[in-house]
C-alpha positions in Angstrom: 0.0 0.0 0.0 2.6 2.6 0.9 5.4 3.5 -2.0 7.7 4.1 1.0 8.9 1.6 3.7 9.6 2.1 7.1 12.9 0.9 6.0 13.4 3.6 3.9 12.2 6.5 5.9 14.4 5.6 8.8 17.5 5.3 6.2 16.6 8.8 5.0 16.1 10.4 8.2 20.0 9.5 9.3 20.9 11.4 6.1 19.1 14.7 6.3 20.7 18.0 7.4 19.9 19.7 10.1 17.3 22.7 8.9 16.1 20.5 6.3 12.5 19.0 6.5 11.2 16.4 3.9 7.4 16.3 3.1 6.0 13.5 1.4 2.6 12.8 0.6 1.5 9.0 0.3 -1.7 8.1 -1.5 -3.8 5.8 0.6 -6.4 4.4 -1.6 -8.4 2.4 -4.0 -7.9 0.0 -0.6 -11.4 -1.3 0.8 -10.5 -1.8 4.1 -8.8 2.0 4.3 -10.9 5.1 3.6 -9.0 6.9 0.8 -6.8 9.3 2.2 -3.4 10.9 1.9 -0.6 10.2 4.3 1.6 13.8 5.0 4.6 12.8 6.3 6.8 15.1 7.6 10.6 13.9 8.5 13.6 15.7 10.1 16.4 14.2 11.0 15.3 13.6 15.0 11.5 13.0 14.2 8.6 12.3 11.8 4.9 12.8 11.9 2.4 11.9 9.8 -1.4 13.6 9.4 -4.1 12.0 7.2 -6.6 13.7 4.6 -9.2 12.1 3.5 -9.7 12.9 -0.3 -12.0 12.1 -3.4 -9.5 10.3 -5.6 -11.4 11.3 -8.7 -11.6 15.0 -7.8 -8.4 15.2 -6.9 -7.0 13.6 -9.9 -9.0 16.0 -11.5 -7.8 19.4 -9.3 -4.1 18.4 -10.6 -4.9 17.9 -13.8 -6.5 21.0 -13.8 -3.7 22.6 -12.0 -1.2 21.7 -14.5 -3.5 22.7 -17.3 -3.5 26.1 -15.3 -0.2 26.7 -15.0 1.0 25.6 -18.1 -1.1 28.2 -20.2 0.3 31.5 -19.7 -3.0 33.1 -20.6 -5.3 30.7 -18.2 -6.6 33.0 -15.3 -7.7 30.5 -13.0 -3.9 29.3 -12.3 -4.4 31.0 -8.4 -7.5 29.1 -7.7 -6.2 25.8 -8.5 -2.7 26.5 -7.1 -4.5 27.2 -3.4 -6.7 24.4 -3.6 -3.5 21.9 -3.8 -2.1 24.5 -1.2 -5.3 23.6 1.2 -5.3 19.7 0.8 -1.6 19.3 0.9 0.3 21.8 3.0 -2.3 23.8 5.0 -2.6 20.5 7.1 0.9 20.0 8.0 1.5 24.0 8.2 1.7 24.1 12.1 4.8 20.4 12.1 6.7 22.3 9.2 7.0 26.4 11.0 7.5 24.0 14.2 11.0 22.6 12.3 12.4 26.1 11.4 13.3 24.7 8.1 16.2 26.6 6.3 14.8 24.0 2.7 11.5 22.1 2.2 12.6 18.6 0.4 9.6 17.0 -1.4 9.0 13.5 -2.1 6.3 13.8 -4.7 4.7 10.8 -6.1 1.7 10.3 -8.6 0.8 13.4 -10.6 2.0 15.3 -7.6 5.3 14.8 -9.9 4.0 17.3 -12.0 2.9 20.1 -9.7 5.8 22.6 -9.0 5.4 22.6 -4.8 7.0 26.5 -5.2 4.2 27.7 -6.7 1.4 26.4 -4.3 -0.5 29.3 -3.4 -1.6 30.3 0.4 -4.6 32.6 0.3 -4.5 33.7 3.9 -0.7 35.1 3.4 -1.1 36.2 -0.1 2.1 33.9 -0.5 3.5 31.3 -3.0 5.2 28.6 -1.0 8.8 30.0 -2.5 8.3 33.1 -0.7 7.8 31.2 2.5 11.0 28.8 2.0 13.9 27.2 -0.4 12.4 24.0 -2.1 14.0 21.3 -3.4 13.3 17.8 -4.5 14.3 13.9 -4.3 13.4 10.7 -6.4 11.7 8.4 -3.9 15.2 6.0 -3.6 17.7 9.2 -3.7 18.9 9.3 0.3 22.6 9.7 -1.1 21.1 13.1 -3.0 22.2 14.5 0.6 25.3 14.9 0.2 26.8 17.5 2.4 25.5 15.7 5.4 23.8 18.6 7.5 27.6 20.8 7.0 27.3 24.9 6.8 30.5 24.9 4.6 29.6 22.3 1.4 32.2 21.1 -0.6 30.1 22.4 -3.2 30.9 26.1 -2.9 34.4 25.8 -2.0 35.3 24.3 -5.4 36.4 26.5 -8.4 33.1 26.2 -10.8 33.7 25.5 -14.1 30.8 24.9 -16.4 30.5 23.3 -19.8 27.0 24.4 -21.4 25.5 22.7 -24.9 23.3 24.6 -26.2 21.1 24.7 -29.5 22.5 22.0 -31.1 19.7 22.0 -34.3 19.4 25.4 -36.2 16.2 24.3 -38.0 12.9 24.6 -37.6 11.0 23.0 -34.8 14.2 22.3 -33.0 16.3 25.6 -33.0 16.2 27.6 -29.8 18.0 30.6 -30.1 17.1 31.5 -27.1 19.5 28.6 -25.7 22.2 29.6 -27.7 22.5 33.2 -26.2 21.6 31.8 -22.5 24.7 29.3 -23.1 26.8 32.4 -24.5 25.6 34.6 -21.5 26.3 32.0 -18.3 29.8 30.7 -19.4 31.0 34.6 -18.7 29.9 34.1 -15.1 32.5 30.9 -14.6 36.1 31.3 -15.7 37.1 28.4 -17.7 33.8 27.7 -18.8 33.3 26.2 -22.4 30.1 27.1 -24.4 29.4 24.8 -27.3 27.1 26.1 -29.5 25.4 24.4 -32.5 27.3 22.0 -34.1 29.3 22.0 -31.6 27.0 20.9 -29.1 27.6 16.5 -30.1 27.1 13.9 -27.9 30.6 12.8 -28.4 32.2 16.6 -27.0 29.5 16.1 -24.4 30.2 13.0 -23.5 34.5 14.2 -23.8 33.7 17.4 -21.9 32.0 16.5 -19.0 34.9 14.7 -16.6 36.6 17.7 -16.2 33.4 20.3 -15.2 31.6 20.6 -12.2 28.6 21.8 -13.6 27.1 20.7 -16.7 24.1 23.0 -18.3 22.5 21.5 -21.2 19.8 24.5 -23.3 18.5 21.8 -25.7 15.6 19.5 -26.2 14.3 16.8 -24.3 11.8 14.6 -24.4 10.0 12.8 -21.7 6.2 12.3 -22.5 5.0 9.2 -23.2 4.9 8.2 -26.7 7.3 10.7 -27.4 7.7 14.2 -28.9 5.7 14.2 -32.7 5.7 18.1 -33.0 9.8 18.1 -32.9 10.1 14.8 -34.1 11.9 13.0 -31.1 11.5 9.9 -29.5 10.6 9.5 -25.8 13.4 9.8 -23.0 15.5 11.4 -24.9 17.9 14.8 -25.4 18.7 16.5 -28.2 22.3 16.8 -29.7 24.2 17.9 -33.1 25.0 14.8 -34.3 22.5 12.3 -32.8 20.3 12.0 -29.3 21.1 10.4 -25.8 18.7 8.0 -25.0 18.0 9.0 -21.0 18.7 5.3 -20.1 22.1 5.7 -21.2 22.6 8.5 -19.0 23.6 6.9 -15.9 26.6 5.2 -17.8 28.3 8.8 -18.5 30.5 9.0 -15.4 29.3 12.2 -13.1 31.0 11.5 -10.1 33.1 14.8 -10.6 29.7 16.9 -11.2 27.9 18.9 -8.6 25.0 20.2 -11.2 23.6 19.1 -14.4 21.3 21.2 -15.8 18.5 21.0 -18.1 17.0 23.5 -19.6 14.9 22.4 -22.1 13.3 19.4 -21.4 10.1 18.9 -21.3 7.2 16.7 -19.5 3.4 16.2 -20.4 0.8 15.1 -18.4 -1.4 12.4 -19.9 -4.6 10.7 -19.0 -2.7 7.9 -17.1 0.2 9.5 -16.5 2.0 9.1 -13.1 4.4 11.4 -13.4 7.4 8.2 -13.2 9.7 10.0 -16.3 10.1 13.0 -13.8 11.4 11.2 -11.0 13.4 8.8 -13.8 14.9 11.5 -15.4 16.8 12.9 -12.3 17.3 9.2 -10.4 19.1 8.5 -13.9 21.5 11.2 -13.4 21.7 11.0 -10.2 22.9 7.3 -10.5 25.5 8.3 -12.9 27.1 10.5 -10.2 25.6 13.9 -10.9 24.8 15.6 -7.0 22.1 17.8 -8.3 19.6 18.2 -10.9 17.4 20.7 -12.0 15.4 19.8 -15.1 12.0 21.6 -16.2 8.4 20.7 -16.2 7.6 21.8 -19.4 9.4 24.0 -21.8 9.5 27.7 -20.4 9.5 30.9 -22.5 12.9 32.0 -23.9 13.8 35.1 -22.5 12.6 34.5 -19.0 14.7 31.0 -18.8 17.5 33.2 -20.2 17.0 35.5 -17.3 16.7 32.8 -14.3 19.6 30.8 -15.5 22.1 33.9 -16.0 20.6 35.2 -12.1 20.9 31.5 -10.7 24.5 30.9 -12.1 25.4 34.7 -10.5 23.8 33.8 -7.3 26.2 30.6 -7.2 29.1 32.5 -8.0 28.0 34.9 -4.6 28.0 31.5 -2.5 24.3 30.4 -2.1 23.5 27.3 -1.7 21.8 25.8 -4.8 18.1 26.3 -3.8 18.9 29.6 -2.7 20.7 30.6 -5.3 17.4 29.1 -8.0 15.1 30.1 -5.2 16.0 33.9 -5.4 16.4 33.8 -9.3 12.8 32.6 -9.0 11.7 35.2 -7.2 12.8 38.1 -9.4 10.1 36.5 -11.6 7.2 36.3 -9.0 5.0 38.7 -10.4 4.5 37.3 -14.0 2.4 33.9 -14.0 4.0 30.8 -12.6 3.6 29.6 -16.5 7.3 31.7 -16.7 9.1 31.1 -13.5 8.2 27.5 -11.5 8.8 24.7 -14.3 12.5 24.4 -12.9 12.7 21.9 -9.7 15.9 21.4 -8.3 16.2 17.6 -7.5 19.1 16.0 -5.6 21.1 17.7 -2.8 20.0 21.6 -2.5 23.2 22.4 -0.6 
């Protein structure tokens, strides 16, 4: 019945940092002798609790479809409504456990379509607050307790290294597939880093990728991706896959690459879709692919953002991590110079893995 085992709770709770809480929601249902419910767990590293909703299945199924629908459409008007109405059912229970931590990060475990819902952008109507403005937020694949790397420490390893980053970025010139909106976010974030490499167009192969990448601590790919079931017809790519010059990576390849010497991969362009039966599984597949293939942290997009705005949070998030904020900070903060435009522009990107 549950996705997680005690097992695994009490492994992850030996692993979390102190000022970091982990929410995860567990869907009780479809079980005749339980009334359908959710489960909110909420874990530190001394204690958990755990409050139980009851919930419609159906309706809910329906509010986050709905909810994606909503914040996906720049031009939809209802995005609020739906955004507090997940806010209501999913964090105004456990409001009083999670002030009571004194969180410096929320972690989510999300599960289901939850996978789909960006938690930053949940809306609290008694505050007039998106849940961003409230706290950092990061994320972690349901078997990732080694995404916490920097066990609890105020100094990570992470920002006492010298950053290098190697960014691919527009890789097809042509029409659907050129973003030149990549190509000048890639030219505009390797000036932050010295020793950076940009590789631009046909530059941007698999086989410079896949040369580049032992020697960079951060690893920013501005290309396509696709991750919807039955893959991407409009751009003409298969599913679980990203986008290169010469040919694509199939995402199950991805966790033979060899990332044990990067902090960060990025991906900017890829893309998600929420179907009918969808569960949300090539979200959390995406990142515990990486992740297995060494890479700290991940921050990949929910659907594909608007050019100039992506341009604009990447160039402010790679800034911020040159000041020394942590990673979720440092996204969080970018983020928030955004706040005021629809959530359509500004929540796709979810930081996954270690937020330190």
């Amino acid at each position: 019945m549950f996705e997680t085992k005690p097992t695994d709770i009490a492994e992850l709770r030996t692993s979390i940092p102190v000022g970091t809480t982990v929410i995860q929601p567990v869907f009780l249902t479809n079980n005749p002798k339980v009334s359908n419910q959710i489960a909110l767990f909420v874990l530190t590293r001394d204690k958990v609790n755990a409050i139980k909703v009851p919930i419609d299945p159906t309706k809910f199924d329906t509010l986050l479809k709905q909810t994606y629908t909503s914040v996906t459409n720049r031009f939809d008007d209802q995005y609020i409504d739906n955004l507090e109405k997940v806010y209501e059912l999913i964090i105004r229970p456990i409001e009083a456990e999670i002030e009571a931590t004194k969180p410096k990060q929320l972690s989510f475990i999300a599960t289901g379509k939850l996978r789909y819902i960006p938690f930053e952008a949940l809306y609290d109507g008694k505050t007039d607050k998106y849940l961003i403005q409230k706290y950092p937020i990061s994320y972690l694949t349901r078997l990732s307790v080694r995404s916490f790397q920097a066990q609890g420490t105020e100094s990570p390893t992470f920002r006492k290294k010298v950053l290098v980053l190697a960014a691919f970025g527009n890789p097809v010139t042509k029409l659907p597939l050129a973003l030149p909106g990549a190509e000048e976010e890639v030219k505009s974030i390797t000036q932050i880093f010295p020793g950076s490499k940009a590789f631009i167009n046909s530059q941007a192969t698999l086989n410079a990728f896949k040369t580049e990448l032992p020697h960079f601590s951060i690893l920013h790919l501005a290309t396509h991706g696709c991750f919807q079931k039955g893959g991407c017809p409009k751009l003409g790519l298969k599913e679980n896959t990203l986008l290169f010059a010469d040919q694509s990576l199939n995402i199950r390849d991805a966790a033979l690459l060899g990332l044990q010497n990067v902090d960060l991969t990025v991906l900017s362009g890829c893309q998600t879709a929420l179907e009918t039966n969808s569960n949300g599984e090539e979200v959390a597949g995406l990142a515990y692919l990486f992740e297995r293939a060494g890479s700290k942290t991940v921050i990949a997009s929910l659907w594909s953002a608007e050019d100039d705005t992506t341009k604009t949070i990447m160039v402010q998030f790679y800034q911020n991590l040159k000041k020394g904020m942590r990673k979720d900070e440092a996204l969080r903060q970018a983020k928030l110079s955004q706040i005021d435009s629809h959530p359509f522009f500004w929540s796709p990107f979810i930081l996954i893995g270690d937020g330190l």
